[in-house]
C-alpha positions in Angstrom: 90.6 94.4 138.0 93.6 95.4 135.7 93.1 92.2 133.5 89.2 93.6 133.0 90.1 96.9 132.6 93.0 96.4 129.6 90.4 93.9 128.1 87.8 96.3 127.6 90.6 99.0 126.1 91.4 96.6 124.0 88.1 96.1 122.8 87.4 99.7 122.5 90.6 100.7 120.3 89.7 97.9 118.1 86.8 100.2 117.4 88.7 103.4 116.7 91.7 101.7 114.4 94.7 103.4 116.5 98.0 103.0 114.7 101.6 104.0 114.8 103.9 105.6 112.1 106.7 103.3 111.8 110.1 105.1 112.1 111.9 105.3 108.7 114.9 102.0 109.9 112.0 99.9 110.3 110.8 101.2 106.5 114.1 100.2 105.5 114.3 96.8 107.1 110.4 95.7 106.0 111.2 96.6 102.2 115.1 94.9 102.3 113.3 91.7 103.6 110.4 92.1 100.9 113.6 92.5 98.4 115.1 89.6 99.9 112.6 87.2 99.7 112.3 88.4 95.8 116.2 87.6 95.3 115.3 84.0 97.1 112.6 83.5 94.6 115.2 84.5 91.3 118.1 82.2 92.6 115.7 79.2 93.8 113.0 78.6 91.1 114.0 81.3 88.0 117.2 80.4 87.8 117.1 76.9 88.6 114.0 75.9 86.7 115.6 77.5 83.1 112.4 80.5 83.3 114.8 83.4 82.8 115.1 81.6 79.5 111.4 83.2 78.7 111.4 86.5 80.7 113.4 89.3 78.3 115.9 91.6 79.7 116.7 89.1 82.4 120.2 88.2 83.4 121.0 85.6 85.3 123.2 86.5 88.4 123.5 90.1 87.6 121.1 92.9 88.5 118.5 93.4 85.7 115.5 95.6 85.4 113.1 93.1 86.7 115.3 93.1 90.1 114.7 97.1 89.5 111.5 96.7 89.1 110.9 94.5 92.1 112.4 97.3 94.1 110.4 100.1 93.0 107.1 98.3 93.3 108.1 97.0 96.9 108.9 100.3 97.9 105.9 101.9 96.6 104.1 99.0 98.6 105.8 99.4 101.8 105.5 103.5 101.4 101.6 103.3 100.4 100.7 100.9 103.3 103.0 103.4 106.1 101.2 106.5 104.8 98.3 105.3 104.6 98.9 104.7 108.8 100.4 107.7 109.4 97.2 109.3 107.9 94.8 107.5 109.7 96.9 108.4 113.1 96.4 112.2 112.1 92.9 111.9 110.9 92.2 111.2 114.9 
């Protein structure tokens, strides 16, 4: 009887689109790993292949604008996708 009954909630809150606003750590920690898998990316292909040779204003090993850049566009990402849950939690 439990198992039928938290089968049908879950079919019914699939209808209304419930979500929770994620606490400001967990912010933190989903853009840091965004930003880390960006400085994986520079050390393992950029830098090893030779394309920072071809990408201007880039140094290698050093903090650059295009590691700034990477960390304003993932924050805007990771703030635009938790707003836009925290509005739909109010909206109910």
């Amino acid at each position: 009887m439990f198992f039928e009954a938290s089968v049908l909630l879950a079919f019914t809150s699939r209808e209304q689109d419930i979500d929770v606003k994620l606490p400001g750590i967990v912010q933190l920690a989903v853009w840091l790993t965004f930003f880390n898998t960006w400085v994986l990316f520079e050390e393992t292909v950029i830098d090893r292949n030779g394309w920072w040779e071809y990408m201007p204003y880039y140094r290698v090993g050093q903090l650059c604008s295009w590691d700034i850049g990477a960390m304003a566009l993932l924050g805007f990402v990771v703030w635009r996708f938790t707003r836009r849950a925290s509005a739909r939690l109010g909206s109910s």
